[in-house]
N, CA, C, O and CB atoms as a CASP TS submission, in Angstrom:
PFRMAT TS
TARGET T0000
AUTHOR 0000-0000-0000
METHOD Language model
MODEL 1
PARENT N/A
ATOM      1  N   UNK     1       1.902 -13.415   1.941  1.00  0.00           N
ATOM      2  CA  UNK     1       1.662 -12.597   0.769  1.00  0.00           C
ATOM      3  C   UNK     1       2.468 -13.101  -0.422  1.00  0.00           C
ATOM      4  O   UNK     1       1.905 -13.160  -1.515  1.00  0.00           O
ATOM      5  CB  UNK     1       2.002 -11.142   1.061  1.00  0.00           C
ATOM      6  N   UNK     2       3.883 -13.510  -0.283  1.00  0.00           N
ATOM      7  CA  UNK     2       4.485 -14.075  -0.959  1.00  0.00           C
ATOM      8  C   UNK     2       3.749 -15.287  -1.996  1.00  0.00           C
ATOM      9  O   UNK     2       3.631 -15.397  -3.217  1.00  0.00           O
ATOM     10  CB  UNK     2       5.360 -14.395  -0.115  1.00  0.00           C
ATOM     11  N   UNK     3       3.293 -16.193  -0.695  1.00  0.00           N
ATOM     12  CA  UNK     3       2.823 -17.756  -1.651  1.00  0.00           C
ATOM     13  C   UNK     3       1.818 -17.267  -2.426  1.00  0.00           C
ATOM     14  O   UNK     3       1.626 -17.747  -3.544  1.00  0.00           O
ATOM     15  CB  UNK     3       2.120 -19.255  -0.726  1.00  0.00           C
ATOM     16  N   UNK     4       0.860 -15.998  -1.810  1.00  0.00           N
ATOM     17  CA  UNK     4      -0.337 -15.728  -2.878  1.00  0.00           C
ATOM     18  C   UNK     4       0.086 -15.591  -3.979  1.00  0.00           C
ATOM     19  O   UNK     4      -0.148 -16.417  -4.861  1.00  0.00           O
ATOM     20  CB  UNK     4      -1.157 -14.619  -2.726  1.00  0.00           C
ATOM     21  N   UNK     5       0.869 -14.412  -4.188  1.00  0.00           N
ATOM     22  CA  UNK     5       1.897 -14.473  -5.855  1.00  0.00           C
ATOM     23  C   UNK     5       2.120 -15.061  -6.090  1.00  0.00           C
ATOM     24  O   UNK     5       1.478 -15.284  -7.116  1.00  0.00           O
ATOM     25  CB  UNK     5       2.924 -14.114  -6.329  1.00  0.00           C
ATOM     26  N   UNK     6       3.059 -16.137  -5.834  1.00  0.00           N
ATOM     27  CA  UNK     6       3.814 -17.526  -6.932  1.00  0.00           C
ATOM     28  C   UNK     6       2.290 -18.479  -6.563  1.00  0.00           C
ATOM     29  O   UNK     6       2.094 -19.340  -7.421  1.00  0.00           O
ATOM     30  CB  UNK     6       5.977 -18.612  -6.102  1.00  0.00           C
ATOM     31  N   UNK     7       1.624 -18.456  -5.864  1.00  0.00           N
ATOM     32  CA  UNK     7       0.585 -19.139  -6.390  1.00  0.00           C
ATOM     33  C   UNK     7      -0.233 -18.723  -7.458  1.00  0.00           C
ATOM     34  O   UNK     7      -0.545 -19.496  -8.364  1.00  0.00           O
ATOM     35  CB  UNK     7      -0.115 -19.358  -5.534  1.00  0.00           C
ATOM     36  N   UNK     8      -0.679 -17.293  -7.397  1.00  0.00           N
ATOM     37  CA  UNK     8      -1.586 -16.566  -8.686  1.00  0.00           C
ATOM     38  C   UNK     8      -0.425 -17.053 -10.236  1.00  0.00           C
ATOM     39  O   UNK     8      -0.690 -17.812 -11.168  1.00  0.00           O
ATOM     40  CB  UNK     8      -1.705 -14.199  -8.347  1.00  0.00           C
ATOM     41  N   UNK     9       0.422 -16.519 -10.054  1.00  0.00           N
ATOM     42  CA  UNK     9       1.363 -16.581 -11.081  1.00  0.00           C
ATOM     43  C   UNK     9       1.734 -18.257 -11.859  1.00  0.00           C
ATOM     44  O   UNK     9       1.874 -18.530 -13.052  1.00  0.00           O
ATOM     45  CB  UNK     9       2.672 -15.913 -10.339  1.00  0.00           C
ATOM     46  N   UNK    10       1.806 -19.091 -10.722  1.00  0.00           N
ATOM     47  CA  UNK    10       1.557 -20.136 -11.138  1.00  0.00           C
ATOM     48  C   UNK    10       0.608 -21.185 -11.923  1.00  0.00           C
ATOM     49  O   UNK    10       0.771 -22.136 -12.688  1.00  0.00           O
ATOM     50  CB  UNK    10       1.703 -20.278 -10.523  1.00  0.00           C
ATOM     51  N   UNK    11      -0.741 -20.323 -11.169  1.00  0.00           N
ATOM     52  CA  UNK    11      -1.962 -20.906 -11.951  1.00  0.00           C
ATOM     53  C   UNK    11      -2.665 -19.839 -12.974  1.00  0.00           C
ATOM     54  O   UNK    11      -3.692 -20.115 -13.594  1.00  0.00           O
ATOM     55  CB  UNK    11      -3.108 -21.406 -10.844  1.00  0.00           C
ATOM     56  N   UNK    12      -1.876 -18.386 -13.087  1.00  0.00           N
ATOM     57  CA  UNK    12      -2.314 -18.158 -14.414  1.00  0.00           C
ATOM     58  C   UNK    12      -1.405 -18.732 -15.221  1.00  0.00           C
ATOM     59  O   UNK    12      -2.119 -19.036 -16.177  1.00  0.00           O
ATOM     60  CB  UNK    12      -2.504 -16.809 -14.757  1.00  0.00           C
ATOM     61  N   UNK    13      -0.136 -19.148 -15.536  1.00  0.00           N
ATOM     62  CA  UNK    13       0.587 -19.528 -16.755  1.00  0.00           C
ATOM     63  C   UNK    13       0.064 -21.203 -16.843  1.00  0.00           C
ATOM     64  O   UNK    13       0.349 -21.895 -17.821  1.00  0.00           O
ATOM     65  CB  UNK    13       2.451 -19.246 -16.579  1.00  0.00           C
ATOM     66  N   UNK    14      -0.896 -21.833 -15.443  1.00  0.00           N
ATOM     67  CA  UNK    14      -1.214 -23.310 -16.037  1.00  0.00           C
ATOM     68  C   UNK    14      -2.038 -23.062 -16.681  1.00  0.00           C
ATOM     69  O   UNK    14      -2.022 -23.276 -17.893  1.00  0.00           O
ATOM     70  CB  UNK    14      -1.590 -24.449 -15.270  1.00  0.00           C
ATOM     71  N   UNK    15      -3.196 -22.430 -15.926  1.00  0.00           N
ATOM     72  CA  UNK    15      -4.487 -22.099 -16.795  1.00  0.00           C
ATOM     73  C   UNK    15      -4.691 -21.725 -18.358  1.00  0.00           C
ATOM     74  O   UNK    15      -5.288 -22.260 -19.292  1.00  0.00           O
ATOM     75  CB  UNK    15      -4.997 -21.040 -16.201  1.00  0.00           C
ATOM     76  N   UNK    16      -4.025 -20.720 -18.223  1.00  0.00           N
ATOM     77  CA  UNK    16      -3.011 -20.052 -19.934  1.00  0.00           C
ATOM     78  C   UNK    16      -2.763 -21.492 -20.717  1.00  0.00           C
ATOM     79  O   UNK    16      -3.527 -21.949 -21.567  1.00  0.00           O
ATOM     80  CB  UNK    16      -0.829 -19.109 -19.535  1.00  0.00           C
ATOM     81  N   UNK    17      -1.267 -22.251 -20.156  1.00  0.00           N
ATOM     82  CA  UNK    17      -1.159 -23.629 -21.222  1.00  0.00           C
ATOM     83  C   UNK    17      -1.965 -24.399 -21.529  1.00  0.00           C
ATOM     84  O   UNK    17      -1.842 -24.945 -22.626  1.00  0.00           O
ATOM     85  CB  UNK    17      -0.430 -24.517 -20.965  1.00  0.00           C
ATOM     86  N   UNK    18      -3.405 -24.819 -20.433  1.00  0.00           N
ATOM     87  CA  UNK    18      -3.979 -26.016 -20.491  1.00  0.00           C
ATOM     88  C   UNK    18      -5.296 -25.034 -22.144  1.00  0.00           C
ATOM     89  O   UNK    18      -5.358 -25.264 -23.351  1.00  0.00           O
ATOM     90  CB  UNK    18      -4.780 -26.719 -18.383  1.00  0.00           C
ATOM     91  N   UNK    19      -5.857 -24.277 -21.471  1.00  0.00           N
ATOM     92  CA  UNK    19      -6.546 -23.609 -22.574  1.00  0.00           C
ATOM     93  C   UNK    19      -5.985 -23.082 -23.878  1.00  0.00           C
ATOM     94  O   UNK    19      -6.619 -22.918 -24.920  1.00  0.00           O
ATOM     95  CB  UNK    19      -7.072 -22.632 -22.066  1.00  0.00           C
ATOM     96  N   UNK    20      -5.090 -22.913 -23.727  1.00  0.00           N
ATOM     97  CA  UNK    20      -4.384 -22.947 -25.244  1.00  0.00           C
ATOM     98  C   UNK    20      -3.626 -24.511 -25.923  1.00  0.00           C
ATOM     99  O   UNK    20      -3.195 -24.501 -27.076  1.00  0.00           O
ATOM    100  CB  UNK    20      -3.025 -21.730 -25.109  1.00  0.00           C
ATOM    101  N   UNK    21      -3.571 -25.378 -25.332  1.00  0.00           N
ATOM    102  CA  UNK    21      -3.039 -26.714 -25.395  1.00  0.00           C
ATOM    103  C   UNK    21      -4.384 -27.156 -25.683  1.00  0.00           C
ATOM    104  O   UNK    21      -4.393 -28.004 -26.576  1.00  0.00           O
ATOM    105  CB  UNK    21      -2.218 -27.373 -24.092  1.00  0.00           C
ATOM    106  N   UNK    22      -5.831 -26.784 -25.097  1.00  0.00           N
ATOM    107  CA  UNK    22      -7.040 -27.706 -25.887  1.00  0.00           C
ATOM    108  C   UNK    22      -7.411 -26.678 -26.751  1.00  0.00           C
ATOM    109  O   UNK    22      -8.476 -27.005 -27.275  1.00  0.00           O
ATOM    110  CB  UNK    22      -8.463 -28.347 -24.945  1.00  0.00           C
ATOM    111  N   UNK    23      -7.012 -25.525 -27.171  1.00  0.00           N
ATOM    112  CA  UNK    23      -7.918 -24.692 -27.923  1.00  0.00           C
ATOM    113  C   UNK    23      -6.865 -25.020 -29.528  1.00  0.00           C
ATOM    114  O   UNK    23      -7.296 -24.557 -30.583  1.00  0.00           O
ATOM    115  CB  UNK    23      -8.078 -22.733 -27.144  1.00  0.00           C
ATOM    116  N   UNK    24      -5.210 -26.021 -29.528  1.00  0.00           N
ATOM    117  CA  UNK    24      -4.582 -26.452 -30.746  1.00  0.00           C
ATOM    118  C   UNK    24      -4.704 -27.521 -30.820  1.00  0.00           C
ATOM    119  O   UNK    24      -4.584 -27.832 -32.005  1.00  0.00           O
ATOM    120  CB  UNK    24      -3.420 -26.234 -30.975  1.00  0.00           C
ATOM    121  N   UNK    25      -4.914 -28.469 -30.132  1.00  0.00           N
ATOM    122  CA  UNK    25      -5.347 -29.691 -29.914  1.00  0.00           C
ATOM    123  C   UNK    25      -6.679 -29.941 -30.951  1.00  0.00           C
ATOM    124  O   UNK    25      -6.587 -30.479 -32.054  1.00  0.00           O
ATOM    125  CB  UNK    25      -5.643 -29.819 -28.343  1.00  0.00           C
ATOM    126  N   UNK    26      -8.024 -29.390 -30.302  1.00  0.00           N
ATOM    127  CA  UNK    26      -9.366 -29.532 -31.208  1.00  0.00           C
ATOM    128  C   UNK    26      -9.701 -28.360 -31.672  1.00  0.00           C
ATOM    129  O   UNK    26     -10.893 -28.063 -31.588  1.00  0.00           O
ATOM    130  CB  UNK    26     -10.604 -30.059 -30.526  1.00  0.00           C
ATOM    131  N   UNK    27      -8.435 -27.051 -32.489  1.00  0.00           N
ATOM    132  CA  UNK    27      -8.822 -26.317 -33.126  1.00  0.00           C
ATOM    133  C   UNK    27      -9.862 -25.592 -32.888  1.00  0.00           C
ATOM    134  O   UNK    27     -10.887 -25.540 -33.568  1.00  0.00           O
ATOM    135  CB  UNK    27      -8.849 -26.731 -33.898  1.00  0.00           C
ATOM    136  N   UNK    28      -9.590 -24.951 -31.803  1.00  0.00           N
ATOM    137  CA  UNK    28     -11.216 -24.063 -31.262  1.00  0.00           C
ATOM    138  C   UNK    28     -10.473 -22.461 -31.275  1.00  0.00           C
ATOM    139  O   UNK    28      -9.650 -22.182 -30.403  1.00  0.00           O
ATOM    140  CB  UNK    28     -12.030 -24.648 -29.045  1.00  0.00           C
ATOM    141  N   UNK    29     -10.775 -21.668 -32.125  1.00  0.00           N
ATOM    142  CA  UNK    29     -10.569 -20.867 -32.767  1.00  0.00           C
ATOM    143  C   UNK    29     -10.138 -19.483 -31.320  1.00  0.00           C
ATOM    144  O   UNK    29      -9.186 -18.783 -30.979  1.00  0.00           O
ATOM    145  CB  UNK    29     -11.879 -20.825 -33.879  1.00  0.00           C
ATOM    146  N   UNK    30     -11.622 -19.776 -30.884  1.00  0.00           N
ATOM    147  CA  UNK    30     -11.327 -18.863 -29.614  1.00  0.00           C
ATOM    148  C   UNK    30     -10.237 -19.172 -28.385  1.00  0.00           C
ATOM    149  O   UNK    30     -10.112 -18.539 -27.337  1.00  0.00           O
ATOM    150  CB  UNK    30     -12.631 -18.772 -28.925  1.00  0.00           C
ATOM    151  N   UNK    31      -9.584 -20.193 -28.781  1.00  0.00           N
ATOM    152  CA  UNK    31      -9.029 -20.845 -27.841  1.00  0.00           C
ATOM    153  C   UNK    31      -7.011 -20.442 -27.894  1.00  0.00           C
ATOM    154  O   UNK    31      -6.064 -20.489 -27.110  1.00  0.00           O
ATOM    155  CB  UNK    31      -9.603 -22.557 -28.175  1.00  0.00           C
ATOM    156  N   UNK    32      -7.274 -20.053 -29.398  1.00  0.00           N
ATOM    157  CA  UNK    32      -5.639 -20.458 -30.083  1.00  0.00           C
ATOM    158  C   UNK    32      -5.018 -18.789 -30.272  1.00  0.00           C
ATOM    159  O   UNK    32      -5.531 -17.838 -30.862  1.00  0.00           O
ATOM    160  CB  UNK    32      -5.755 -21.522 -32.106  1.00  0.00           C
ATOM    161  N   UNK    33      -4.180 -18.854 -29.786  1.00  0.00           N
ATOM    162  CA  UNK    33      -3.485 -17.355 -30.217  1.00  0.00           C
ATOM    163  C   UNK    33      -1.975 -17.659 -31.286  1.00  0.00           C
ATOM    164  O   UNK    33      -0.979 -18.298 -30.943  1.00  0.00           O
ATOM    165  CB  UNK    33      -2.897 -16.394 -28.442  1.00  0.00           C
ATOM    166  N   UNK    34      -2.151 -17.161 -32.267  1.00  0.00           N
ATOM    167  CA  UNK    34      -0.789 -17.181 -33.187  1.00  0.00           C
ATOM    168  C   UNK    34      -0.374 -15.743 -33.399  1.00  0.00           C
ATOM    169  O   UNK    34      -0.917 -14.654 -33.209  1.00  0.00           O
ATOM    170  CB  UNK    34      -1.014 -17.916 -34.740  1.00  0.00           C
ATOM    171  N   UNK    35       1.023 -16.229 -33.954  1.00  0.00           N
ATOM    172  CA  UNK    35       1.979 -15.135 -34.103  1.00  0.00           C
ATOM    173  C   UNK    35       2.574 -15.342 -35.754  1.00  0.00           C
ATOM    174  O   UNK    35       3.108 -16.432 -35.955  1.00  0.00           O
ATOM    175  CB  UNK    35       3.270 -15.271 -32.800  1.00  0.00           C
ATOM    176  N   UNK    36       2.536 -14.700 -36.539  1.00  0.00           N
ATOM    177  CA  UNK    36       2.680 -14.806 -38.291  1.00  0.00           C
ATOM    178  C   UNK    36       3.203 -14.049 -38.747  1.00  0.00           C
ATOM    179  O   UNK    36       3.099 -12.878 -38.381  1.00  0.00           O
ATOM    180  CB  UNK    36       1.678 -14.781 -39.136  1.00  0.00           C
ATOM    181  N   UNK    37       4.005 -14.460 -39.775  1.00  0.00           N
ATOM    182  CA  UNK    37       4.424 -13.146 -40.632  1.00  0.00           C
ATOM    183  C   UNK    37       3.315 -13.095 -41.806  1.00  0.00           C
ATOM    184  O   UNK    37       2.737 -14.118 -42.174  1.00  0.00           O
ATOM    185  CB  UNK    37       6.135 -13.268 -41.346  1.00  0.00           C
ATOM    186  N   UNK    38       3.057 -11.786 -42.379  1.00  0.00           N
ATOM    187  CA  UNK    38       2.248 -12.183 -43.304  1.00  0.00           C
ATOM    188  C   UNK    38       2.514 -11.162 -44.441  1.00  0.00           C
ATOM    189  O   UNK    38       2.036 -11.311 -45.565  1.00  0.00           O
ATOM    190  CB  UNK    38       0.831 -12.281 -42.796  1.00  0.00           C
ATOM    191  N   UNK    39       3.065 -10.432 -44.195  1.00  0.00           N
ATOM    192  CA  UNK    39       4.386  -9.368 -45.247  1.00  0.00           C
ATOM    193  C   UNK    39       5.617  -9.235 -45.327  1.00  0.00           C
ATOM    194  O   UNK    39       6.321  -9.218 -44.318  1.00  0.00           O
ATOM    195  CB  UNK    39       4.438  -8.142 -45.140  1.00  0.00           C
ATOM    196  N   UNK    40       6.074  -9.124 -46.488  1.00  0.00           N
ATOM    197  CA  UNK    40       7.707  -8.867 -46.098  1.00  0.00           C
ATOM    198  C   UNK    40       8.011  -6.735 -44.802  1.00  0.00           C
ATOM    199  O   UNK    40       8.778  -6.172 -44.022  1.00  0.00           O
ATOM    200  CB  UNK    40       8.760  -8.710 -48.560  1.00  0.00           C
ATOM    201  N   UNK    41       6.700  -6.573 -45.552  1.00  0.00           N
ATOM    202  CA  UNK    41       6.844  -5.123 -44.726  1.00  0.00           C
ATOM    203  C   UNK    41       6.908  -4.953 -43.113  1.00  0.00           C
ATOM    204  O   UNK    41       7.558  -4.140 -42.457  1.00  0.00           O
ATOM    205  CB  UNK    41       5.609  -4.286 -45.088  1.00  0.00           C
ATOM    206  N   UNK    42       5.689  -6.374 -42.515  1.00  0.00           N
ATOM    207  CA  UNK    42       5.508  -6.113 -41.401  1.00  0.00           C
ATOM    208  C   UNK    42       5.451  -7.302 -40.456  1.00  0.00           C
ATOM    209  O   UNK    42       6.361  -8.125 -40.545  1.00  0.00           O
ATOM    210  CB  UNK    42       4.521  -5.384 -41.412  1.00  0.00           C
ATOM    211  N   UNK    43       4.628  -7.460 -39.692  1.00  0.00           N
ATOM    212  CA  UNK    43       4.046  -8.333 -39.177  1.00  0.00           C
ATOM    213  C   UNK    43       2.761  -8.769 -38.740  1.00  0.00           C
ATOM    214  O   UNK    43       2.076  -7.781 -39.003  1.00  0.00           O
ATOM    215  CB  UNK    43       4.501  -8.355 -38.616  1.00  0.00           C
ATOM    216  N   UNK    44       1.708  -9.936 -38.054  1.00  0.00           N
ATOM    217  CA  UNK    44       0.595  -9.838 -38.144  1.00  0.00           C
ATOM    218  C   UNK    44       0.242 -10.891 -36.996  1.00  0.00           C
ATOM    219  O   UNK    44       0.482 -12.092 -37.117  1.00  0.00           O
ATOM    220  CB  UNK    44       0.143  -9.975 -39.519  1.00  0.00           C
ATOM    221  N   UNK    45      -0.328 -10.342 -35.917  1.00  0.00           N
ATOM    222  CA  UNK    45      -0.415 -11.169 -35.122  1.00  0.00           C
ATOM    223  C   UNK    45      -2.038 -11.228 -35.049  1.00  0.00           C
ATOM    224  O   UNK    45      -2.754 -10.230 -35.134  1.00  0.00           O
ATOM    225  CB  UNK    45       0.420 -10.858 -33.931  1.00  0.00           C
ATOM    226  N   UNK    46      -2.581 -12.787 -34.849  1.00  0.00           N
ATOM    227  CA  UNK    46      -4.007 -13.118 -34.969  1.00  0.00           C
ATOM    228  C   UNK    46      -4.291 -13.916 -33.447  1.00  0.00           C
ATOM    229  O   UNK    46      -3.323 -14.133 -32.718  1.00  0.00           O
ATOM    230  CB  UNK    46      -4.314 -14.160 -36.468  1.00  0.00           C
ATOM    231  N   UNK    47      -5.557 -14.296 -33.062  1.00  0.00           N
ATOM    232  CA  UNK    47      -6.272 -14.920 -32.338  1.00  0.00           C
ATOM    233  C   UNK    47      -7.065 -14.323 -31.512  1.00  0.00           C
ATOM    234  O   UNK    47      -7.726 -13.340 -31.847  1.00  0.00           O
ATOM    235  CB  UNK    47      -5.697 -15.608 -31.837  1.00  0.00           C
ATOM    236  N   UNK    48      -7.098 -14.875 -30.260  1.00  0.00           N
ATOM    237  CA  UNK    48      -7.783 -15.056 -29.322  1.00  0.00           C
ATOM    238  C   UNK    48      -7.128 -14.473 -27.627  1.00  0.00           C
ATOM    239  O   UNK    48      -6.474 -15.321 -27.020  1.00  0.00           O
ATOM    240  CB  UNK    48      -8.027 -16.509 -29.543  1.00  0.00           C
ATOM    241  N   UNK    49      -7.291 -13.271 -27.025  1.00  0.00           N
ATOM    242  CA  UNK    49      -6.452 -13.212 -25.652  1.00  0.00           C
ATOM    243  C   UNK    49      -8.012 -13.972 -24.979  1.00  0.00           C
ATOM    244  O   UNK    49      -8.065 -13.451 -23.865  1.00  0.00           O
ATOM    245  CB  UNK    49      -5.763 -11.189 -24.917  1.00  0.00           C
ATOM    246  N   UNK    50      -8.861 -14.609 -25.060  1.00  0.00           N
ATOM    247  CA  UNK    50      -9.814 -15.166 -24.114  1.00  0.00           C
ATOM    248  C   UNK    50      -9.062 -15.890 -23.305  1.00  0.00           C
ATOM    249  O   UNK    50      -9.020 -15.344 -22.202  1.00  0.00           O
ATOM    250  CB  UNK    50     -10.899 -15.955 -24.660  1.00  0.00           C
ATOM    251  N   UNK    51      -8.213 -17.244 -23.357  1.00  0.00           N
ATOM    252  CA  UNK    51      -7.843 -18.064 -22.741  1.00  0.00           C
ATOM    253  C   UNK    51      -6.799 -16.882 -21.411  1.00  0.00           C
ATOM    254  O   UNK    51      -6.612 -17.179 -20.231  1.00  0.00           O
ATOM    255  CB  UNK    51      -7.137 -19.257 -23.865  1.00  0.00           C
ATOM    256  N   UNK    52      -6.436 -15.945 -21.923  1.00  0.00           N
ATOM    257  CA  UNK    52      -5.279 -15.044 -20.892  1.00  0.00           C
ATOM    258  C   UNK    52      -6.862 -14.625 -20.291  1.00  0.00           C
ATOM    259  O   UNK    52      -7.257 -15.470 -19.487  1.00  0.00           O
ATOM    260  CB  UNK    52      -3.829 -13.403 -21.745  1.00  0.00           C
ATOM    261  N   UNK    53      -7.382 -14.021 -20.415  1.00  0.00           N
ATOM    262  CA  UNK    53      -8.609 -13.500 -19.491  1.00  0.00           C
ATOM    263  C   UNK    53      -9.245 -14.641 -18.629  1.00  0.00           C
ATOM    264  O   UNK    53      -9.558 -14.632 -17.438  1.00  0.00           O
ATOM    265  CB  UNK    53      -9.838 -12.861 -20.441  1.00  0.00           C
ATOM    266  N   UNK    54      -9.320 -15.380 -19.339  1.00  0.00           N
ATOM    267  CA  UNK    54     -10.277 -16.904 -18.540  1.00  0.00           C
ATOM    268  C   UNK    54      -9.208 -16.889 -16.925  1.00  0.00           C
ATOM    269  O   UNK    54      -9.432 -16.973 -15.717  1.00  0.00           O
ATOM    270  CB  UNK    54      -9.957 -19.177 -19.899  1.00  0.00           C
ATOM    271  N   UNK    55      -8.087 -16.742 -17.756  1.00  0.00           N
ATOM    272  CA  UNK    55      -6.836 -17.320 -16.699  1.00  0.00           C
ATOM    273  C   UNK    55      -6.610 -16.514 -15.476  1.00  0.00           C
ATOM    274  O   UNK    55      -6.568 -16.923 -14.316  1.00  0.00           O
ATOM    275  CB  UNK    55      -5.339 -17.333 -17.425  1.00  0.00           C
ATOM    276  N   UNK    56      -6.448 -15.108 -15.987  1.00  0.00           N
ATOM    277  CA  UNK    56      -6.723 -13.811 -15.333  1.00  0.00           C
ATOM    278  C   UNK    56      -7.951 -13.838 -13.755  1.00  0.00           C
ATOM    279  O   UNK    56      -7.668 -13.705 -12.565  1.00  0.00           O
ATOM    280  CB  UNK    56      -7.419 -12.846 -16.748  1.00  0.00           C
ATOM    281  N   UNK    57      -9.227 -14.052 -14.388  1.00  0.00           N
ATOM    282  CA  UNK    57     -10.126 -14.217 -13.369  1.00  0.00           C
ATOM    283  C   UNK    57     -10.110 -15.733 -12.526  1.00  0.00           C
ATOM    284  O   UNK    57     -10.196 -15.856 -11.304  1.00  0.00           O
ATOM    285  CB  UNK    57     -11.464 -13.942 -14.042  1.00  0.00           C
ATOM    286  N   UNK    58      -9.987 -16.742 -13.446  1.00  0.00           N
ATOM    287  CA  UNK    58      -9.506 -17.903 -12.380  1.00  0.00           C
ATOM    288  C   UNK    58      -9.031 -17.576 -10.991  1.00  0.00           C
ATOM    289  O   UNK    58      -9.500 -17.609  -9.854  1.00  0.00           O
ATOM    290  CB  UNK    58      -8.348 -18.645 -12.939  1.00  0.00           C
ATOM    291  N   UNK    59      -7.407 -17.103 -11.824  1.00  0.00           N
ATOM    292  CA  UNK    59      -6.645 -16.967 -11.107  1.00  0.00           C
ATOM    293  C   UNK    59      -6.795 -16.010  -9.632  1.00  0.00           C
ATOM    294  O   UNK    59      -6.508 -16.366  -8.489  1.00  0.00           O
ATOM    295  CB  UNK    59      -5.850 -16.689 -11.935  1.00  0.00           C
ATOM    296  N   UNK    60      -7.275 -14.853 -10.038  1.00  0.00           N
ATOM    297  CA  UNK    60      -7.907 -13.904  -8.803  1.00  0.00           C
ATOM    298  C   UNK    60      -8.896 -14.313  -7.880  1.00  0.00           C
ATOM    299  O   UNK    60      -9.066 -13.865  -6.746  1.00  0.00           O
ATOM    300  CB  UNK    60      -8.535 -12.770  -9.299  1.00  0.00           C
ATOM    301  N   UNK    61      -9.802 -15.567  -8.693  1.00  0.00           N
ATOM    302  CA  UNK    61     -10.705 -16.414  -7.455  1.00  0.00           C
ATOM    303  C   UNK    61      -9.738 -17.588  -6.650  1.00  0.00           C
ATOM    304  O   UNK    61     -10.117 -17.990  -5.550  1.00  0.00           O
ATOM    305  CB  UNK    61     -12.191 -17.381  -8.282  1.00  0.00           C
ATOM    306  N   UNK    62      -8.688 -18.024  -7.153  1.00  0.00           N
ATOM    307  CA  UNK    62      -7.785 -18.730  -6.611  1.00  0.00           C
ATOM    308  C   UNK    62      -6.986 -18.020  -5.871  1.00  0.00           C
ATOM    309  O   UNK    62      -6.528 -18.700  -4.952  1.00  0.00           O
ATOM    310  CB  UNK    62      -7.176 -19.378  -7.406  1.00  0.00           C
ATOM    311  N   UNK    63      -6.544 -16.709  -5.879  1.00  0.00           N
ATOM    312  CA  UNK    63      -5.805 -16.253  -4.511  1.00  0.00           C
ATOM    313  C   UNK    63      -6.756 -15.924  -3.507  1.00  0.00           C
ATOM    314  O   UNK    63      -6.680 -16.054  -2.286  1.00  0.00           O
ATOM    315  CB  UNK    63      -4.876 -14.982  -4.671  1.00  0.00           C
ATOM    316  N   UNK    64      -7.949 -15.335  -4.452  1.00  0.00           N
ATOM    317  CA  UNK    64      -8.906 -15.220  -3.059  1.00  0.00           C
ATOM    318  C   UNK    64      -9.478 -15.895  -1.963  1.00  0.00           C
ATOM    319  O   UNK    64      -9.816 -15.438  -0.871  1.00  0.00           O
ATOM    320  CB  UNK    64      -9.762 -14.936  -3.275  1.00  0.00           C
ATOM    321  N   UNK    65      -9.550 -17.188  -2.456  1.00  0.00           N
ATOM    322  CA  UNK    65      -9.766 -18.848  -2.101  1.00  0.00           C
ATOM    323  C   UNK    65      -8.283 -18.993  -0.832  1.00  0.00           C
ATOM    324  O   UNK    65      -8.379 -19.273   0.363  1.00  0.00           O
ATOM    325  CB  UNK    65      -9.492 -20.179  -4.040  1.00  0.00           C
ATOM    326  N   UNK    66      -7.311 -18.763  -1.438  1.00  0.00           N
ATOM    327  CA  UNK    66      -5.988 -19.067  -0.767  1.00  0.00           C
ATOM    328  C   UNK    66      -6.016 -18.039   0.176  1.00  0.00           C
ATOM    329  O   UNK    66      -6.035 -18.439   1.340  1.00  0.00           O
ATOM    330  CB  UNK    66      -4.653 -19.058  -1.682  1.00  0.00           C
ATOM    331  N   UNK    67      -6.023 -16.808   0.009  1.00  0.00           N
ATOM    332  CA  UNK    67      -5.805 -16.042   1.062  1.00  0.00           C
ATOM    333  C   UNK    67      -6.897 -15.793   2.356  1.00  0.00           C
ATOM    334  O   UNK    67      -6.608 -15.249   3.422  1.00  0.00           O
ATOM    335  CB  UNK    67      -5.515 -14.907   0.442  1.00  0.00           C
ATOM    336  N   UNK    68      -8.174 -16.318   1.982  1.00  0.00           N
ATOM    337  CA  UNK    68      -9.503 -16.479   3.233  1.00  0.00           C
ATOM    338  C   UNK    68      -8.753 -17.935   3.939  1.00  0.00           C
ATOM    339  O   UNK    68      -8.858 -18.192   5.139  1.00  0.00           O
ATOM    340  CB  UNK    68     -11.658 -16.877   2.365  1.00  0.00           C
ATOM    341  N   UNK    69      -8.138 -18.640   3.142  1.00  0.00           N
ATOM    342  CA  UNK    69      -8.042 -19.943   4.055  1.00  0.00           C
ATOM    343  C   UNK    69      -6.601 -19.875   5.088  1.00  0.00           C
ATOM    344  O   UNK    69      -6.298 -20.457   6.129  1.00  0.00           O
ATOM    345  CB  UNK    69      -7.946 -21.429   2.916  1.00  0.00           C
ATOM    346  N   UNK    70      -6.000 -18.987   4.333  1.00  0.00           N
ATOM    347  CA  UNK    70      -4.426 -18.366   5.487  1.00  0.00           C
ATOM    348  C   UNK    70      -4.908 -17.789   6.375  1.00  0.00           C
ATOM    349  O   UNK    70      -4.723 -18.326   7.466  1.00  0.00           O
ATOM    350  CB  UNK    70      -3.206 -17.187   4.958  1.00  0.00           C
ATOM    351  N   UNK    71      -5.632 -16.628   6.379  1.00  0.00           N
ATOM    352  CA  UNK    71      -6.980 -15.738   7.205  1.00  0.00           C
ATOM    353  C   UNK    71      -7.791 -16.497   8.373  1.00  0.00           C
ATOM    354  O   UNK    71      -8.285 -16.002   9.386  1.00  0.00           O
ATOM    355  CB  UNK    71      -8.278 -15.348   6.025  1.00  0.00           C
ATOM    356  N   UNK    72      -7.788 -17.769   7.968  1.00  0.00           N
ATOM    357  CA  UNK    72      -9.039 -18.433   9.105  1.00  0.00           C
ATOM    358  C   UNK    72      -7.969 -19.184   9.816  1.00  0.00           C
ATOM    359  O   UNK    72      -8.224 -19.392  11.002  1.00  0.00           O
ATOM    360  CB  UNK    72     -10.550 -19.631   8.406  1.00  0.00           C
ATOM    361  N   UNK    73      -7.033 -19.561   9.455  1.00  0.00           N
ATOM    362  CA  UNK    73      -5.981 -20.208  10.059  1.00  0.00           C
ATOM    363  C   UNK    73      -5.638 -19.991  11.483  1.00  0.00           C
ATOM    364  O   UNK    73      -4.687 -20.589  11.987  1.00  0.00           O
ATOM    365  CB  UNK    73      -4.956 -19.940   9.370  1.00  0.00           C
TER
END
């Protein structure tokens, strides 16, 4: 149960870098999440959580993947 976690956890924060690393790379809008100031009053945060969702479901077919193959073992 353990490896399932640091495995999920592992491949959502790769999944996360690699899709946000090509979404600043070739500027793909849906891809890029920023953080800005854009008042002296406040703050203003813009983008995209797609790449955290993409990563999210990956990731849940990748423990599921991992944990049928511990299972048949």
């Amino acid at each position: 149960m353990a490896k399932t976690v640091i495995l999920g956890l592992i491949s959502f924060f790769l999944i996360s870098f690699l899709l946000l690393s090509i979404g600043y790379k070739f500027q793909i809008k849906w891809l890029i999440f920023k953080y800005y100031e854009e008042t002296p009053t406040g703050f203003s945060t813009g983008g995209s959580v797609i790449p955290f969702i993409i990563a999210i479901i990956v990731t849940f077919f990748i423990g599921e993947s991992y944990q049928k193959r511990q299972n048949s073992k």
